[in-house]
C-alpha positions as CSV (number, residue, x, y, z in Angstrom):
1,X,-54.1,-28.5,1.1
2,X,-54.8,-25.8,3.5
3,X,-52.1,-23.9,5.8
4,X,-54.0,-25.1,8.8
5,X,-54.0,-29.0,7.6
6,X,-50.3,-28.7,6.8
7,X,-49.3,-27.5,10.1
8,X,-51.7,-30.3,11.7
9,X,-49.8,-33.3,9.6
10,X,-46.3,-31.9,10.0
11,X,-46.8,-31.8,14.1
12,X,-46.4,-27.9,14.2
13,X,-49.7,-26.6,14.9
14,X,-48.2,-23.5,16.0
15,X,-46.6,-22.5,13.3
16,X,-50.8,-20.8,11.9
17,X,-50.4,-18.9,15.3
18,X,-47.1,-17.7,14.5
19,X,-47.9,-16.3,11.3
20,X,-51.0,-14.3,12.3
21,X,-48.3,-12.2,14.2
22,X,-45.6,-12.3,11.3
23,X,-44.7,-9.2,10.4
24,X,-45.6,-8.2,7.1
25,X,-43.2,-6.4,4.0
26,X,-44.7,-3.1,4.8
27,X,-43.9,-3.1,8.5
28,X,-40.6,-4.1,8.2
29,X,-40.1,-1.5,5.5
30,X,-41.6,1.3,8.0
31,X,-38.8,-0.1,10.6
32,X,-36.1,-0.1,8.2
33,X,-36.9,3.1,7.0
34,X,-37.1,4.9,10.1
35,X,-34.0,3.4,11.7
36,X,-31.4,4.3,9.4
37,X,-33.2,7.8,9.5
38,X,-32.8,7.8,13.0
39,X,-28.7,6.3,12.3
40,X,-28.5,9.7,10.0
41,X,-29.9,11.7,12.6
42,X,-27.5,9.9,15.2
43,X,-30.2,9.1,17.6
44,X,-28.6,6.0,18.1
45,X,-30.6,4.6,21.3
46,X,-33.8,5.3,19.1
47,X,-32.5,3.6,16.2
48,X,-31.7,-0.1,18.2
49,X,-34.9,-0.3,19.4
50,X,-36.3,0.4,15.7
51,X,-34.4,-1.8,14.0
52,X,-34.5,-4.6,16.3
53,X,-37.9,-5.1,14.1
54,X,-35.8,-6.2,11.0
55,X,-32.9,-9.0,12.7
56,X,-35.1,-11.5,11.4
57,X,-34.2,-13.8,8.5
58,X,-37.1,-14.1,6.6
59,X,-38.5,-14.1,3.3
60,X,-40.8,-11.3,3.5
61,X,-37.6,-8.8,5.2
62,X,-35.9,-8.2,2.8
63,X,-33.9,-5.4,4.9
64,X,-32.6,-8.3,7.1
65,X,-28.6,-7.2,6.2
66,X,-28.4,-3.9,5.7
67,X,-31.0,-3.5,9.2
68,X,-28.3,-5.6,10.8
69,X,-25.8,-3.6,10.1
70,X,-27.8,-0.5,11.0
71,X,-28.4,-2.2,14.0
72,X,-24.5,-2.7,14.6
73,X,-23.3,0.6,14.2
74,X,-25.7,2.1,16.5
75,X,-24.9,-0.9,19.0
76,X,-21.3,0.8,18.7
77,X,-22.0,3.8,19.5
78,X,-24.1,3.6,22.3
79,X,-21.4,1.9,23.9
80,X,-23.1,-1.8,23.7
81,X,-20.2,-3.4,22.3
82,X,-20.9,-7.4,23.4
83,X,-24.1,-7.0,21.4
84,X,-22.1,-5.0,18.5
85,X,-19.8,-7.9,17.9
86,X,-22.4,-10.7,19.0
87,X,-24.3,-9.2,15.8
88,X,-22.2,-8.2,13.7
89,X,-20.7,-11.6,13.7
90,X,-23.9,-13.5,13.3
91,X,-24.2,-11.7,10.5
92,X,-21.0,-12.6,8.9
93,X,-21.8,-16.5,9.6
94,X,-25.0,-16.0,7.3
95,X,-23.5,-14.0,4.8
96,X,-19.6,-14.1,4.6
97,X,-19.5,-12.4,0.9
98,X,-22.0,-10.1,1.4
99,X,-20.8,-7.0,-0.5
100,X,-20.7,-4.9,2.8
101,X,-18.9,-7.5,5.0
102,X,-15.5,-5.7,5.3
103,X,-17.5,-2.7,7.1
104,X,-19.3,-5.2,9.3
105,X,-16.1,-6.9,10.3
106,X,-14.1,-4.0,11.0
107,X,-17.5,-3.1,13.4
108,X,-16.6,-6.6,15.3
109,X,-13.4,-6.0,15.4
110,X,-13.3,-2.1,16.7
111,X,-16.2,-3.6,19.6
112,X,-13.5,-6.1,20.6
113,X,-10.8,-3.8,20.9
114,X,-13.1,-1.5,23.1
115,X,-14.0,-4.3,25.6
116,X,-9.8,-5.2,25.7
117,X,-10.6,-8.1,23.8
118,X,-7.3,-7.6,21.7
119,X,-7.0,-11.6,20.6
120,X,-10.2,-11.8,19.0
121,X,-9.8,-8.0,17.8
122,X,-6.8,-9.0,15.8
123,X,-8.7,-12.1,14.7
124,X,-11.3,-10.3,13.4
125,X,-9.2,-7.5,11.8
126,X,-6.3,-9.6,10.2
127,X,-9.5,-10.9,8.1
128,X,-10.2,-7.6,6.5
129,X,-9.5,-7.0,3.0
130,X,-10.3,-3.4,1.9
131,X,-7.1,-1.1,2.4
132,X,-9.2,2.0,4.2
133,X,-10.9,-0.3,6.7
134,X,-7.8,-2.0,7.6
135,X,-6.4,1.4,8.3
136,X,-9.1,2.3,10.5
137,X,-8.2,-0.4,12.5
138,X,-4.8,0.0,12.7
139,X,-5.4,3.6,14.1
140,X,-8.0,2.6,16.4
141,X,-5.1,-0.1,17.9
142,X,-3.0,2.8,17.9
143,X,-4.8,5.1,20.0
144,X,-5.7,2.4,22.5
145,X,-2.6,1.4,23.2
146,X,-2.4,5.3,23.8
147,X,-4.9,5.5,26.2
148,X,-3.6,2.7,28.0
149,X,-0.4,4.3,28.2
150,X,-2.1,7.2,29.8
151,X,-4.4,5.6,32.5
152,X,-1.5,3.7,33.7
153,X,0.2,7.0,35.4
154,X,-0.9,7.0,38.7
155,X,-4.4,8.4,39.1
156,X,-6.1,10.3,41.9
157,X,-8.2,9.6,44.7
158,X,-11.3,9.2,44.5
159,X,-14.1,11.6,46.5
160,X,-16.6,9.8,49.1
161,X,-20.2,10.3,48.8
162,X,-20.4,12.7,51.9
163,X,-19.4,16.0,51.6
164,X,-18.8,18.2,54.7
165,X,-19.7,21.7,53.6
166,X,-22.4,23.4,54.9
167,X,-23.4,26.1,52.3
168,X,-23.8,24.6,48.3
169,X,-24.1,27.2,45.5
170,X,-26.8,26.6,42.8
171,X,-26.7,28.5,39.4
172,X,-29.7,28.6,38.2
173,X,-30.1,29.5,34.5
174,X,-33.5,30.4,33.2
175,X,-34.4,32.5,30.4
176,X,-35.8,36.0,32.3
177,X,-35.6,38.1,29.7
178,X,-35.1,40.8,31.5
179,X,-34.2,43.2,28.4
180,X,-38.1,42.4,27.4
181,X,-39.6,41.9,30.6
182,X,-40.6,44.2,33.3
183,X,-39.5,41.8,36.3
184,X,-42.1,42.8,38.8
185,X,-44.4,42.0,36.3
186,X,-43.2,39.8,33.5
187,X,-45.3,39.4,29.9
188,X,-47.3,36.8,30.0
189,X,-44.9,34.8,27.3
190,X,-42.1,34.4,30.2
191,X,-44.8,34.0,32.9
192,X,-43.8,30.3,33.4
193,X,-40.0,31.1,34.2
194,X,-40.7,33.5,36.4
195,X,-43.3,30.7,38.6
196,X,-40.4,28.0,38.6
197,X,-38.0,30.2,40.0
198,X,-40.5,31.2,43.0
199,X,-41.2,27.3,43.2
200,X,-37.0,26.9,43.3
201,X,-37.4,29.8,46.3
202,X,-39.8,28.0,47.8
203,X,-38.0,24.7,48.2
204,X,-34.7,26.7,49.1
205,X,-36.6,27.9,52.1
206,X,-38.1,24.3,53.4
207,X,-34.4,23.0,53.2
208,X,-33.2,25.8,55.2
209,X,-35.8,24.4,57.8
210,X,-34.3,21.2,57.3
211,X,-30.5,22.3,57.8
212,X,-29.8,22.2,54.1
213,X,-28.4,25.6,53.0
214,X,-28.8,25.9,49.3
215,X,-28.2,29.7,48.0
216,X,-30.2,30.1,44.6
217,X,-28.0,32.3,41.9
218,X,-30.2,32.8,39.3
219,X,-29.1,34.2,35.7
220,X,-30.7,35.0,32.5
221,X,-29.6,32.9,29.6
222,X,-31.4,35.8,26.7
223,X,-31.6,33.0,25.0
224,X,-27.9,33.6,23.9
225,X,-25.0,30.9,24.4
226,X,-22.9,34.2,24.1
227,X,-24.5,35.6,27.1
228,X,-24.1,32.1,29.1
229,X,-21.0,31.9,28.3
230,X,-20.0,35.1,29.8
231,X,-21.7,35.1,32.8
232,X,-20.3,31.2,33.5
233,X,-16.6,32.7,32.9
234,X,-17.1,35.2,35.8
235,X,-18.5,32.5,38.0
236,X,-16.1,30.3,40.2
237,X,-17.3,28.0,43.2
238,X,-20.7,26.5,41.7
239,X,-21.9,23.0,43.2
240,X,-24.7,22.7,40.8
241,X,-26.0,23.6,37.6
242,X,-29.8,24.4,36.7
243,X,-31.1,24.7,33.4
244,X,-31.7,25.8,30.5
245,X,-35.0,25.7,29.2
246,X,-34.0,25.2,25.5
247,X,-32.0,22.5,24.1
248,X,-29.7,24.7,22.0
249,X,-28.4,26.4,24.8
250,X,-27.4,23.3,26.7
251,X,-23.9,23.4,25.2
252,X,-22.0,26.0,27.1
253,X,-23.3,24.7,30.3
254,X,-22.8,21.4,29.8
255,X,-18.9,22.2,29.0
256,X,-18.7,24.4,32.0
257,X,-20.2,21.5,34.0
258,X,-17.8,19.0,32.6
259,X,-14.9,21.0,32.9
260,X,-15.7,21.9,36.6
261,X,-16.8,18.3,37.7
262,X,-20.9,19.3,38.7
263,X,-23.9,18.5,37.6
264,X,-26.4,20.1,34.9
265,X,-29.9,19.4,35.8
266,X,-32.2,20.3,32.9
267,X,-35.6,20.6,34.9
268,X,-38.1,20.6,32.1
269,X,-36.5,19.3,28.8
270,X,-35.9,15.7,27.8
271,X,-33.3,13.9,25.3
272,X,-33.7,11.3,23.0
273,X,-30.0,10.2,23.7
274,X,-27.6,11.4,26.6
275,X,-24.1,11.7,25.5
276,X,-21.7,9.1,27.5
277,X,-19.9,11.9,29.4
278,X,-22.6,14.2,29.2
279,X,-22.8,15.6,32.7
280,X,-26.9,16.4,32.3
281,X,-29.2,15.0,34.5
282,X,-32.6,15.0,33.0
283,X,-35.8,15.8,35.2
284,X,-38.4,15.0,32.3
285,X,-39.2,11.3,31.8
286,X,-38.2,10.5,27.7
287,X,-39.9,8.6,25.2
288,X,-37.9,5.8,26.5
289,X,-38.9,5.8,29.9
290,X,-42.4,6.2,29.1
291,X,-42.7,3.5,27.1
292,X,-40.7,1.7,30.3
293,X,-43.1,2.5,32.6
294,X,-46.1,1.7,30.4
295,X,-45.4,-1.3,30.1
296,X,-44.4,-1.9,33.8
297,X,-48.1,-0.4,35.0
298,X,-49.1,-3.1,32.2
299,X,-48.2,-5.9,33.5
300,X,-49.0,-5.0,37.1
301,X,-52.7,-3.9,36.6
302,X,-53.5,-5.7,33.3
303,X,-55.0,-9.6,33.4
304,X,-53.5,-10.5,29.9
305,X,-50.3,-10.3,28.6
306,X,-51.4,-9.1,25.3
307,X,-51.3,-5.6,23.2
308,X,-52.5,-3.9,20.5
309,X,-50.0,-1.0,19.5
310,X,-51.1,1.9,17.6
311,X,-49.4,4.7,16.8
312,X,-49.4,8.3,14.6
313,X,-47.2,8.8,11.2
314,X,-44.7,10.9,13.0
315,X,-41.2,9.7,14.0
316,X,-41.8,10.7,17.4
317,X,-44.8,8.5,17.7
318,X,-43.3,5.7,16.4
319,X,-40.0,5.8,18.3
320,X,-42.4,5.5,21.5
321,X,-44.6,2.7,19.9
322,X,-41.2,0.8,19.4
323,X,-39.8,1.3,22.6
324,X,-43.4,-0.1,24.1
325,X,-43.3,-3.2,22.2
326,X,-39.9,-3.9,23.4
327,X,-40.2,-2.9,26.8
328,X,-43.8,-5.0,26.5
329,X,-42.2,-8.1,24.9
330,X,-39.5,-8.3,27.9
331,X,-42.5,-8.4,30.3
332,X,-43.1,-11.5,28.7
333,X,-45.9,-10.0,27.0
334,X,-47.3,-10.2,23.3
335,X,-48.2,-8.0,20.6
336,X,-51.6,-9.2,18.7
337,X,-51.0,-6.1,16.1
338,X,-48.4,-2.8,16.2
339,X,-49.4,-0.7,13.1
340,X,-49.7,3.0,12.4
341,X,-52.6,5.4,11.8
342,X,-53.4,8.8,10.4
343,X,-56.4,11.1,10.4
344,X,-57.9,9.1,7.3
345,X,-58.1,5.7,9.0
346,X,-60.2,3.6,8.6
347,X,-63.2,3.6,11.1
348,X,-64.8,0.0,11.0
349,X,-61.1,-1.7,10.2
350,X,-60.2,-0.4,13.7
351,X,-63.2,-1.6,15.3
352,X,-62.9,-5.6,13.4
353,X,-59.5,-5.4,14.5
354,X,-60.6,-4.5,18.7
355,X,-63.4,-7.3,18.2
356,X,-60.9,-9.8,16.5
357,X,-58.4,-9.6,19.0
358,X,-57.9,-13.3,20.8
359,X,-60.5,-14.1,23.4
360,X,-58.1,-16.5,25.7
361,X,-56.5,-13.1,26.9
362,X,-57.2,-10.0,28.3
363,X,-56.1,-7.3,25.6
364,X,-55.0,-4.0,26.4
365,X,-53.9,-0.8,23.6
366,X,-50.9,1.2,24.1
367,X,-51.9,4.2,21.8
368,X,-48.4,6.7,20.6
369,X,-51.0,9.1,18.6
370,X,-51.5,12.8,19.6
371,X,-53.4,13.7,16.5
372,X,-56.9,15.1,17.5
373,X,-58.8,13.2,14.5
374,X,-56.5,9.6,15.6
375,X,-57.7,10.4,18.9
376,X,-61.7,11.1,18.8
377,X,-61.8,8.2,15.9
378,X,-59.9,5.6,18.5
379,X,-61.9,6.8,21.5
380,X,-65.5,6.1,19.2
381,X,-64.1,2.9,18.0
382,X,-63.4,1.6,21.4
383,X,-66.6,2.4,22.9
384,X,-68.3,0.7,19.6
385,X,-66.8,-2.3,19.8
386,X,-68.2,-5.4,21.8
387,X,-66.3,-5.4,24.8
388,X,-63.7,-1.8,26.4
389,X,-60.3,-2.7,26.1
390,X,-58.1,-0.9,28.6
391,X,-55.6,2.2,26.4
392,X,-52.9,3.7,27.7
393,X,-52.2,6.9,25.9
394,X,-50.1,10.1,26.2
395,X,-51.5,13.0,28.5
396,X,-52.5,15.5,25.3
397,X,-55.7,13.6,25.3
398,X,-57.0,15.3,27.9
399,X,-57.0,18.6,25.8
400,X,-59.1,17.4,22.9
401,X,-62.4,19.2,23.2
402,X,-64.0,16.9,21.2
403,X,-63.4,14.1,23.8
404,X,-65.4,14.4,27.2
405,X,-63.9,13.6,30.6
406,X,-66.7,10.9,30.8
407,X,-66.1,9.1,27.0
408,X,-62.7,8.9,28.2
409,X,-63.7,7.2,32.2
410,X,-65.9,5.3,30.2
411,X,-63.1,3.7,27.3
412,X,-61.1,3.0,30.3
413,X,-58.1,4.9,29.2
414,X,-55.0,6.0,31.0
415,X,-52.7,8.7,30.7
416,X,-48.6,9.0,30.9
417,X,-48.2,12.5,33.0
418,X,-44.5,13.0,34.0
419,X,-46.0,16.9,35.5
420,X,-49.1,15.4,37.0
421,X,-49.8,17.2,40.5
422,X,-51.5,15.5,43.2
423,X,-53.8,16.6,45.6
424,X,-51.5,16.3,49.0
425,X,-51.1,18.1,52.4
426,X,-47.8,19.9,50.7
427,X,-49.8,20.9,47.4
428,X,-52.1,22.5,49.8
429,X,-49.4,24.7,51.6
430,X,-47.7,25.3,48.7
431,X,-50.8,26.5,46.3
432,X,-51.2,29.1,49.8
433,X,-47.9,29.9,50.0
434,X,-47.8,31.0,45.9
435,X,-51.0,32.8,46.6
436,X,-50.2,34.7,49.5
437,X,-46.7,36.2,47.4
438,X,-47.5,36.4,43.9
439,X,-51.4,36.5,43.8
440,X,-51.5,33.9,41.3
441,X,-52.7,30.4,41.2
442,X,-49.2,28.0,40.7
443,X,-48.8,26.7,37.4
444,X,-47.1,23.2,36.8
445,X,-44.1,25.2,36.4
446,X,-43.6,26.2,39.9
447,X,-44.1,22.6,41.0
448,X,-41.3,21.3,38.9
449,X,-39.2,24.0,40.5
450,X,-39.9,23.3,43.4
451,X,-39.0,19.6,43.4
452,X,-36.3,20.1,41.5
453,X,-34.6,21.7,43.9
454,X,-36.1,20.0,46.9
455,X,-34.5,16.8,45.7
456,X,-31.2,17.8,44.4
457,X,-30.7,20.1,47.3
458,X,-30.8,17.0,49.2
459,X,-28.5,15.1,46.6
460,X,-26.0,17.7,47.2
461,X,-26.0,17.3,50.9
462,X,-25.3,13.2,50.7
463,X,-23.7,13.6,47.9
464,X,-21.7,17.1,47.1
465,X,-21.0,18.2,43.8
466,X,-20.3,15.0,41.9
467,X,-23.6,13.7,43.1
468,X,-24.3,12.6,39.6
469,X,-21.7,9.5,40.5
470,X,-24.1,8.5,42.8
471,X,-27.8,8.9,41.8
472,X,-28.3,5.4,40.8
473,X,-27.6,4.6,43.8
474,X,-30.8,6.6,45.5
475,X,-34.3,3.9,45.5
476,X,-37.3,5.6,43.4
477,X,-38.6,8.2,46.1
478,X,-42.2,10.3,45.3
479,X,-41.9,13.9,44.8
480,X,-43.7,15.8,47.6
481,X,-46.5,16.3,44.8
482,X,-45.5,15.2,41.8
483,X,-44.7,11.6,40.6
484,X,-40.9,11.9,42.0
485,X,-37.2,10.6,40.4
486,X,-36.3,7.8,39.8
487,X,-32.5,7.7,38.3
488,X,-31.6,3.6,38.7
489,X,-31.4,4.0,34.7
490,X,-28.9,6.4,34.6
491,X,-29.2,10.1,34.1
492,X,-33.0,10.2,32.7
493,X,-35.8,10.5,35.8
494,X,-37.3,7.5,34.9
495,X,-40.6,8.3,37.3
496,X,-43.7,9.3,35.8
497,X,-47.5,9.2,37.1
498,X,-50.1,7.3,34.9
499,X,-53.5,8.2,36.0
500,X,-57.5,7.6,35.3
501,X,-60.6,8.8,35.8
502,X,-62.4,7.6,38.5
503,X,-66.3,9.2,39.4
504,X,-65.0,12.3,37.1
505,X,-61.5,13.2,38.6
506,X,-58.6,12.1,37.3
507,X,-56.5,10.5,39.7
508,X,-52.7,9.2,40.0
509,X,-53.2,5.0,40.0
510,X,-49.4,4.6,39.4
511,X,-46.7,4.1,41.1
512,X,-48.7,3.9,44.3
């Protein structure tokens, strides 16, 4: 009897449907496989959305468990601690001998405790059996009731929003290099730090006009947390913190931040996972965010409400793909296919799979692949096939020689561009203004600093110094001529322009 006819006679005619999007062994292998990676790593934010591909009980997933508890731990750590215990204990309802079930309990018991659950926390713990994870609960009792003991003393009063000064002091820390570099005329290497500290000038001036006084204090990191760390020790008064360029130097800044209660703000760097007390702020949209946005444009501007996902055999690229398909599927959307490629794909399996995809709905590709082969083979497929489905891709597209301006207008794809610059009244000033002082055309760095410092100078006025407190408070507001900030999230800038060609320019289609 065929599949089809059994579903017909048992009444569950959607059960062939479902399976043509059933995962398959190798896919929730891949998952697996890169989310306990990701664990080791402790990118846990990365790692839920990974694994949430394998917290399905089926025959062919056979990482359904250990995935679980994979998912768990990094549930714990990011803080989620409902969802920690909510599967952690669904887990243990499946599975109660399971060889790993003390660890898993101890995980729903620890989340209880952390939500002042204590009731179900001893519940859960007094059923633990192995000798070391019962002490690990017993300290973790401990030092809550610890840390109870310790917020009860009489706390102090907190700030409001508005702060009354009139002058703010912004340390700026950028790597000059001024032991290499010639300042009037800097190598060619630092150019770029040298144009976002004259966009930073810029936008300290057009506050001034606007009865903000910002002073800029700008230091050079040399690249050395020894040298940061000694200028921050001499320094006393800061309101806000800019920089550093380079993720290993965020450290001393960060602890300086923390300890004086300011803000960080890293103006072109992202993270993968902000630290709960980490005071950062983060200009740069992140894989996340992207994927966020993506999906948001999606189902705005798309007819259908289902995807094709491709993506490139790095784990960067398939973080991204995974944190589109979630971000897709609580659009309400679908995903017809999510599978990866490399440079040997191939070429007519990628077209069958554009033709075959369902012809009820409008189909659209969200592409995670910033290999030059992935992208000139994907680009030729989809102009092959019988009808253009709509791509969404990252912005290194656009610098693949081998892919014109007008294959691309014509494949109908659209690019993620957190730096994108648009053509506006301000752009025009500005790109004047640069010109007239430094006899250079601005590069996207001057642009970030400039609205870096346009907006947080503002921040500092409603806010002062602990304006990080506040920024999910501030609506999504365009930059003067960049895609803008958008910090309801949390501390990542979840703003970023995604843009088409239209008659040969590229242009910025969203947000509006």
């Amino acid at each position: 009897m065929s599949k089809l006819l059994r579903c017909l006679l048992t009444g569950y005619g959607w059960c062939l449907l479902s399976s043509l999007y059933a995962q398959s062994l190798q896919e929730f292998t891949n998952s697996f496989q890169l989310g306990k990676r990701l664990v080791d790593e402790k990118k846990y934010v990365e790692a839920k959305h990974v694994l949430a591909n394998v917290l399905k009980d089926v025959p062919q997933n056979p990482y359904y468990k250990y995935g679980t508890y994979f998912y768990a731990l990094a549930s714990y750590y990011t803080g989620e601690y409902a969802r920690c215990q909510e599967i952690a204990l669904q887990l243990l309802n499946r599975y109660p001998t399971w060889e790993q079930a003390d660890e898993i309990r101890l995980l729903a018991a620890l989340s209880a405790l952390e939500t002042d659950d204590l009731n179900n926390a001893n519940a859960i713990g007094n059923l633990l059996k192995n000798n070391q994870t019962k002490q690990i609960f017993e300290n973790a009792k401990l030092a809550r009731q610890q840390k109870a003991t310790v917020n009860a003393s009489p706390s102090k009063t907190s700030i409001t929003p508005l702060d009354n000064k009139r002058r703010y002091h912004v340390a700026v820390f950028l790597p000059f290099m001024l032991s290499e570099t010639d300042p009037s005329k800097p190598s060619r290497r630092y150019q770029f730090v040298y144009d976002m500290y004259e966009g930073m000038q810029l936008a300290q001036e057009d506050l001034a006009e606007e009865g903000i006084d910002i002073q800029l204090y700008p230091f050079d990191t040399e690249r050395s947390n020894v040298a940061i760390r000694r200028q921050l020790d001499a320094q006393s008064g800061v309101d806000l913190l800019i920089g550093p360029l380079y993720s290993n130097n965020i450290e001393p800044l960060a602890a300086y931040a923390s300890q004086h209660r300011i803000s960080l703000v890293n103006p072109f760097g992202t993270t993968t996972e902000p630290a709960k007390h980490d005071p950062t702020i983060w200009v740069e949209p992140n894989a996340a965010a992207l994927a966020q946005q993506a999906a948001l444009f999606a189902a705005e501007f798309f007819p259908g409400k289902t995807a094709i996902i491709y993506y490139g055999n790095t784990p960067e690229d398939s973080v991204m793909a995974h944190y589109y398909k979630q971000a897709h599927e609580r659009n309400n959307g679908r995903v017809y296919l999510m599978r990866t490629l490399t440079p040997k794909m191939n070429f007519q399996r990628i077209i069958g799979e554009l033709d075959g995809a369902p012809r009820n709905d409008s189909t659209h590709l969200f592409i995670c692949a910033r290999q030059p082969a992935i992208a000139i083979s994907l680009v030729s497929a989809i102009l092959s096939t019988k009808r253009v489905l709509p791509a969404i891709t990252t912005q290194e597209w656009l610098n693949y020689d081998l892919i014109s301006y007008d294959q691309l207008q014509k494949a109908r794809v659209h690019f993620l561009i957190p730096d994108f610059v648009r053509e506006t009244p301000a752009k025009t000033r500005f790109d004047k203004l640069i010109v007239e002082r430094t006899n250079m055309v601005p590069s996207k760095f001057a642009y970030i600093g400039y609205e870096t410092v346009y907006f947080f100078g503002k921040m500092l006025r409603r806010y002062g110094k602990e304006l990080q407190s506040y920024l999910s408070q501030e609506s999504a507001v365009s930059g003067k001529m960049m895609p803008g900030f958008d910090f309801s999230n949390g501390k990542e800038n979840m703003r970023t322009a995604i843009c088409t060609f239209n008659n040969g320019v590229l242009q910025q289609i969203f947000p509006n």
